[in-house]
VOGU-3710 file (C-alpha; in Angstrom, 3 decimals, decimal comma):
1> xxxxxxxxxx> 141,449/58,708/196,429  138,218/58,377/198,439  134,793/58,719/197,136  132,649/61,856/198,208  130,172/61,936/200,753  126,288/61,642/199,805  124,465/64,477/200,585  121,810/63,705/203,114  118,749/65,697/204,867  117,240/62,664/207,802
11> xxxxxxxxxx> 113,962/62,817/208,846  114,350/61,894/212,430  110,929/62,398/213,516  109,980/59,928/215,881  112,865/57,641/214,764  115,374/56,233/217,833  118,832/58,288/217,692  121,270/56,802/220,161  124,126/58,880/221,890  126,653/57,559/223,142
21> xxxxxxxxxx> 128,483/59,635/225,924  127,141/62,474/228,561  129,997/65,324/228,160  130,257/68,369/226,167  130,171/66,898/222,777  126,838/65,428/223,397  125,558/68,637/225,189  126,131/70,363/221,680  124,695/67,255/219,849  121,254/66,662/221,529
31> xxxxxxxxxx> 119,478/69,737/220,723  119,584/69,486/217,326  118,650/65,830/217,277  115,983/66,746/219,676  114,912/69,984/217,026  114,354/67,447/214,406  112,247/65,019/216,762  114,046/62,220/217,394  113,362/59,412/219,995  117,158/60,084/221,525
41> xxxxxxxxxx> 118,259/57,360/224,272  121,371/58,874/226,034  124,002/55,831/227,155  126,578/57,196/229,615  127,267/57,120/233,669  127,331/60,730/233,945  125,621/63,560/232,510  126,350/67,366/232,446  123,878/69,506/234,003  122,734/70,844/230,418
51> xxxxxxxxxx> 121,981/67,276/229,493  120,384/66,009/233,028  118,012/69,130/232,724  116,620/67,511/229,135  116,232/64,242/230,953  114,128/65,837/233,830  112,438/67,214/231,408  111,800/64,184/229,827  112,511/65,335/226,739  115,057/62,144/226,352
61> xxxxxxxxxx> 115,417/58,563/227,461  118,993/58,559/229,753  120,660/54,725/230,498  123,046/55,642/233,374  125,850/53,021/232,055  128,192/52,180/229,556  127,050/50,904/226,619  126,300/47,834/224,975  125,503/46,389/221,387  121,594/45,628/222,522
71> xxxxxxxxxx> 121,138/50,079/222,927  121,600/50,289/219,249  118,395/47,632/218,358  115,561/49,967/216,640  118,174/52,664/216,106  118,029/54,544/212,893  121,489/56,353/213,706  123,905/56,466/216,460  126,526/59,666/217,371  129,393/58,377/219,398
81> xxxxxxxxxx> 130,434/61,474/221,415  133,736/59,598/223,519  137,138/60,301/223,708  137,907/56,684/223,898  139,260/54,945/220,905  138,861/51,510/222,231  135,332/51,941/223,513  133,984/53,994/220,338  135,359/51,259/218,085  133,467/48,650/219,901
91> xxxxxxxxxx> 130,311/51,166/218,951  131,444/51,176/215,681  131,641/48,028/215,122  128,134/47,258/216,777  126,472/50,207/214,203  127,940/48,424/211,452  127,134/45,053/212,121  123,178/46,342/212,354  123,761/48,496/209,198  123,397/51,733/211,371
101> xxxxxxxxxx> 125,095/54,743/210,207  127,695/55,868/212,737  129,099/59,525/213,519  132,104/59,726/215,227  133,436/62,814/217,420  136,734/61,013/218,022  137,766/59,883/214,623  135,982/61,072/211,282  137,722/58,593/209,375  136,195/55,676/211,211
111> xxxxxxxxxx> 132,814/57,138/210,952  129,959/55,949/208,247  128,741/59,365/208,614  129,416/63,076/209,064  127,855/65,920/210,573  128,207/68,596/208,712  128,374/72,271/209,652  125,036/73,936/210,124  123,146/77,307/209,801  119,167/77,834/210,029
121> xxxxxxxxxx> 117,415/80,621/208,457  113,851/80,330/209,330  112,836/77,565/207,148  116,144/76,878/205,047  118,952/74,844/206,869  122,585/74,516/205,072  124,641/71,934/205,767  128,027/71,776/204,493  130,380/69,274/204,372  133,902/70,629/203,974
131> xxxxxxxxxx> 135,358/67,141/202,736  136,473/66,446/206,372  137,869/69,597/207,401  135,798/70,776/210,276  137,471/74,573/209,484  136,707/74,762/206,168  132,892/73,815/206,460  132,930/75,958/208,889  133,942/78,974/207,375  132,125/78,251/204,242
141> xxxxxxxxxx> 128,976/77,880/206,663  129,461/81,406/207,815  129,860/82,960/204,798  126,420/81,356/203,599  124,654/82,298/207,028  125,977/86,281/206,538  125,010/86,035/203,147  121,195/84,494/203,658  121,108/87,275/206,557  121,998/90,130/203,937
151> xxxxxxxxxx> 119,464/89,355/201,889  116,730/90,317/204,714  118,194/93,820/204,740  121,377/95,762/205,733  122,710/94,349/209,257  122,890/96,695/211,915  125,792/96,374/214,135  127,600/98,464/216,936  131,063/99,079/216,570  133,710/96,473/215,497
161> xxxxxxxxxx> 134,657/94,390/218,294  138,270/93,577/218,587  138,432/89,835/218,975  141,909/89,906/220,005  143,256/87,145/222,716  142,818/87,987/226,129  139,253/89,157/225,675  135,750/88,461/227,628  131,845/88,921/225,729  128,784/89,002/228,161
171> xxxxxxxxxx> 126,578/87,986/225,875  122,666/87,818/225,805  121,470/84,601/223,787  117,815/85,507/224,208  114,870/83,792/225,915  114,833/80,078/224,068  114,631/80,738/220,255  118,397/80,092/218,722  117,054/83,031/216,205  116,836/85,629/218,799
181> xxxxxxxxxx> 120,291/86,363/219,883  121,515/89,664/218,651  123,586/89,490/215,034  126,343/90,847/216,883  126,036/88,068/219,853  125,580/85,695/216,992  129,467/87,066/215,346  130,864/86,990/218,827  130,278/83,629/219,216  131,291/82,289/216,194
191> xxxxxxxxxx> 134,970/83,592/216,439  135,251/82,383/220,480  137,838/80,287/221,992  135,638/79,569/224,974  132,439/79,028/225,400  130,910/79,446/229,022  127,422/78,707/228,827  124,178/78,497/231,396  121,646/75,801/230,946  119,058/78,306/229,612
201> xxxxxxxxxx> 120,921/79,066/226,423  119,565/77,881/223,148  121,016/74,397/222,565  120,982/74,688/219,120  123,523/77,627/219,431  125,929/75,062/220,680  125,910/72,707/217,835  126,945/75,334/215,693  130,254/76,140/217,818  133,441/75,358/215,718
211> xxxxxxxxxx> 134,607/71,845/216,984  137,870/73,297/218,455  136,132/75,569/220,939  136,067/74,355/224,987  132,397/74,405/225,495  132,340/75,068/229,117  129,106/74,301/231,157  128,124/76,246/233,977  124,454/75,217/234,553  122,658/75,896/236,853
221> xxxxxxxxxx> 119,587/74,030/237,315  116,854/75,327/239,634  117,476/73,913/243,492  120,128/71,440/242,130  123,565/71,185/241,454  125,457/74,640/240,676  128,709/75,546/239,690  129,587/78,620/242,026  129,551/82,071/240,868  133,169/82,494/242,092
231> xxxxxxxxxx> 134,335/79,764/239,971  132,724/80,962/236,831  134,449/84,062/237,514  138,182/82,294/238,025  137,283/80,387/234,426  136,057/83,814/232,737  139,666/85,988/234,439  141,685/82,652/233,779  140,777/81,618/230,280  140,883/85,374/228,986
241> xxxxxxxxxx> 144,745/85,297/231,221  145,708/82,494/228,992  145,187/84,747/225,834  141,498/82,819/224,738  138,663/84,712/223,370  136,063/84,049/225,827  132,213/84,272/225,198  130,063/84,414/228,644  126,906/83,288/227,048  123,897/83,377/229,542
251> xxxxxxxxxx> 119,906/83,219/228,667  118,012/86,212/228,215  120,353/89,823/228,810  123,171/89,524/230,543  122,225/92,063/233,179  118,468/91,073/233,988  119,011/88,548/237,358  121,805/86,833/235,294  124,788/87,964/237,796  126,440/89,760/234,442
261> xxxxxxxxxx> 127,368/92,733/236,741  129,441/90,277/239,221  131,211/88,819/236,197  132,329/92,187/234,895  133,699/93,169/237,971  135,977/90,024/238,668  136,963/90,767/234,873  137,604/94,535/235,568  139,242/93,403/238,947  141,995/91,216/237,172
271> xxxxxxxxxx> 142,239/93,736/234,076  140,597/91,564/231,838  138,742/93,521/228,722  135,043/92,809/228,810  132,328/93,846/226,083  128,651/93,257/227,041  126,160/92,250/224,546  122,550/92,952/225,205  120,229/90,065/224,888  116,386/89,515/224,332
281> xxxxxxxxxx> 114,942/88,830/228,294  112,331/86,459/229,277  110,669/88,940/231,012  109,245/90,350/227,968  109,711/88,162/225,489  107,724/85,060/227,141  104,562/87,481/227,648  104,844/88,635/224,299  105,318/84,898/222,740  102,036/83,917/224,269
291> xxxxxxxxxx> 99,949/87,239/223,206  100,276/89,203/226,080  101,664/92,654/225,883  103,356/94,308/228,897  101,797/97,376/228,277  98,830/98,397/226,595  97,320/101,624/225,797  94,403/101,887/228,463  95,263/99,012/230,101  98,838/99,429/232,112
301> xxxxxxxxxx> 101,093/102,524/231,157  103,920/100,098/233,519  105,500/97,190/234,035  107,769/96,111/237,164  110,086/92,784/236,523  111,198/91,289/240,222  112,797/88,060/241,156  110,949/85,578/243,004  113,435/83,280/243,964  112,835/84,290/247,625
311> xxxxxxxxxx> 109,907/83,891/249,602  108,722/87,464/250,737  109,015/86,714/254,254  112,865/85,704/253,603  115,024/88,131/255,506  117,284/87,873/252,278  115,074/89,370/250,087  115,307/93,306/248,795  111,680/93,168/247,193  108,936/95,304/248,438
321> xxxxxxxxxx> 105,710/93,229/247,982  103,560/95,376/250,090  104,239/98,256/247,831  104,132/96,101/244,223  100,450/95,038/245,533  99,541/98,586/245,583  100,876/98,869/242,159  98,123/99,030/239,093  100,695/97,825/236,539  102,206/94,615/235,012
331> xxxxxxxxxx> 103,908/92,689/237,143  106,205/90,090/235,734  107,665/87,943/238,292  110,991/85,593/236,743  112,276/82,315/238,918  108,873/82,808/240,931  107,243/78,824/240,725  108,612/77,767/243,945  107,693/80,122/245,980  104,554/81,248/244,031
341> xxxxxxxxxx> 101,635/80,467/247,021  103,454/82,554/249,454  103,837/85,537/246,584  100,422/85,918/245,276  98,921/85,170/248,996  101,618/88,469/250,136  100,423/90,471/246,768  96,529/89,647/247,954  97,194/90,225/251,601  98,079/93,727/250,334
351> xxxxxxxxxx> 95,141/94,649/248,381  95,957/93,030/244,927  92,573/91,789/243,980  92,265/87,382/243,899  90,823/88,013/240,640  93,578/89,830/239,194  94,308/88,312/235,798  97,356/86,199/235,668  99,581/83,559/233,036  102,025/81,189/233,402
361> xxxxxxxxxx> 104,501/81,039/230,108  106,635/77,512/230,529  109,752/77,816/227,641  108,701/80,337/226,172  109,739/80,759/222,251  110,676/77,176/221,969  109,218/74,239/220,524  107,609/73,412/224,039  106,423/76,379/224,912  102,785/76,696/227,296
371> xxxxxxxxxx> 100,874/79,221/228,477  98,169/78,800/231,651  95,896/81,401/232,311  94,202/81,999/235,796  93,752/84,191/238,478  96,112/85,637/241,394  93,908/83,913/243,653  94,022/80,534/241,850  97,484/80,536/239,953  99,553/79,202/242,545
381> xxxxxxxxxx> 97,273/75,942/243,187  96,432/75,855/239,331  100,002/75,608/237,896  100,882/72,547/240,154  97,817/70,297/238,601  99,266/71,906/235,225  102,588/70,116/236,237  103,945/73,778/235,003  107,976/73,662/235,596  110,845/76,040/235,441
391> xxxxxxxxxx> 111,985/78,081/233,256  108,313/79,756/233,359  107,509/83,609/233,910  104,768/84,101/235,863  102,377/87,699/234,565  100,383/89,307/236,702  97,800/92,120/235,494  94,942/92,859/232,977  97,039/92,857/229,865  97,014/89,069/230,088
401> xxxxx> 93,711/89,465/228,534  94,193/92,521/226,637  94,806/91,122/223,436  91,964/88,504/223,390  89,409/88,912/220,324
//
């Protein structure tokens, strides 16, 4: 009979984590490592998009190779996220020489260490271990999240959702924050087969997926490599076809620029059942995380939320600049960095004053969340010496000052 597993809570801050593999076991990994602060050093010749887009942020150290024993020197703790036997033995083996715990995705029984099945409540995080069955720690894990949940007040729901196979959820996971998807996205994903996820998800959502689900990754990072809309689409149609439970899970609401609508339709197309779960967008919930409200009594009585992924003088684009500069509202411009000069010189061109209040929210609701503040005028030229990169929502309008004391 084997001994039981000693309870552990690591304090990773600053402390070198090493991963071992680039695929969609380390994709649900990182965050969480990263959420507790550790130095992680990624060792693998590929990446997924998800985990490139950490890297550019330089949120993480990446060595584009295979591994070798000298990675692990300063390590505290290593996660071997391989489907190779062979080559996560030899990692193994490495760990224990050094005396470095070891988790292993490929074989628990090999493994010095376990990760155990997680749920956060604001400040109180459960781990359980379900004495090496991944189901069982799971399901006791959501039975203590509903419970914790319950005790903040009755849950409001919409109606039961039949999870039967064969099935598609759109569902909103919120601007950044794992804690503001809906309860109902939340339940949703917890009972899918299939996970198809966008690189501005919460990670930490991920590493709370049962270990059996395909965690599919359909990033899409800003001007670099995309999976096309019209495969997502054959994965969402074909997946559900194959009698899976398939969660869509996309940043902010579904419908808000996050091509929800075209998904549907290829669903509806193919006679796939699709339920759409609203999500928390960016467009209001990045303002509001950095004290600015949309609208304010005596102050703007609108808002107006466009896309600025297009330059205004692109024949492409279906937005009306000329009449937004006339407008005396909010204006909350998503995906707008790139082509931010040519906007706010347009918006000023039109009559928008240069010294129109405006912010810059980087990540907003996450750990590395920033806010600039400027002017129409100045924004453009200001958020570049910022080094201000996407995902950031760009507000334009006197509320960004309405709040101030």
């Amino acid at each position: 009979m084997s001994s039981s597993p000693y309870p552990l809570g690591l304090r990773l801050d600053g402390r070198r984590v090493v991963v071992v593999g680039g695929g969609a076991v380390a994709t649900r990994r990182v965050p969480a490592l990263l959420d507790a602060g550790a130095d992680v050093l990624l060792v693998a010749p590929e990446l997924t998009p998800a985990l490139r887009a950490h890297v550019n942020a330089a949120r993480l150290r990446w060595a584009p190779r295979r591994f070798t024993p000298e990675d692990l020197d300063g390590a505290w703790l290593v996660q071997v996220a391989i489907d190779d036997p062979a080559a996560a033995e030899s990692v193994s083996a490495a760990a224990a020489e050094r005396r470095i715990f070891c988790v292993r995705a490929d074989d628990r029984t090999a493994a010095t260490a376990w990760t155990p099945a997680v749920t956060r409540h604001g400040p109180v995080t459960v781990a359980v271990l379900g004495g090496g069955d991944p189901r069982r720690a799971m399901t006791i894990r959501d039975a203590i999240r509903d419970l914790l949940a319950a005790r903040e007040g009755p849950l409001v729901d919409g109606p039961a959702l039949d999870t039967a196979a064969g099935r598609v959820a759109l569902v909103g996971a919120g601007p950044g924050d794992p804690e503001l998807i809906t309860v109902r996205g939340w339940r949703l994903l917890t009972e899918a087969d299939v996970v198809v996820a966008d690189r501005l998800v919460p990670g930490l959502l991920l590493d709370e997926l049962r270990p059996d689900v395909e965690l599919v990754d359909a990033s899409k990072i800003p001007y670099g490599p995309s999976r096309a809309q019209e495969e997502i689409n054959e994965i969402l149609v074909d997946r559900a076809r194959a009698g899976a439970f398939v969660v869509r899970l996309k940043g902010g609401d579904p419908y808000v620029f996050g091509r929800g609508g075209e998904e549907l339709l290829a669903c509806a197309q193919a006679g796939v059942p699709v339920t759409v779960v609203p999500g928390v967008t960016s467009s209001i919930a990045a303002p509001a995380a950095a004290g600015i409200p949309v609208t304010h009594r005596g102050v703007a009585h609108e808002f107006t939320v466009v896309s600025g992924h297009l330059a205004p003088d692109s024949p492409a684009s279906l937005v009306s600049w000329e009449a937004l500069a006339g407008l005396r509202g909010t204006l909350v411009i998503l995906m707008g960095l790139k082509n931010l000069a040519a906007i706010t010189a347009t918006l000023i061109a039109h009559g928008r004053s240069p010294q129109t209040p405006a912010a810059v929210v980087q990540e907003a609701t996450t750990g590395a969340q920033r806010m600039l503040r400027s002017t129409l005028g100045a924004v453009a030229a200001d958020l570049v010496a910022a080094d201000i990169r996407p995902p950031a929502v760009v507000v334009v309008g006197d509320v960004v000052g309405a709040l101030d004391a």
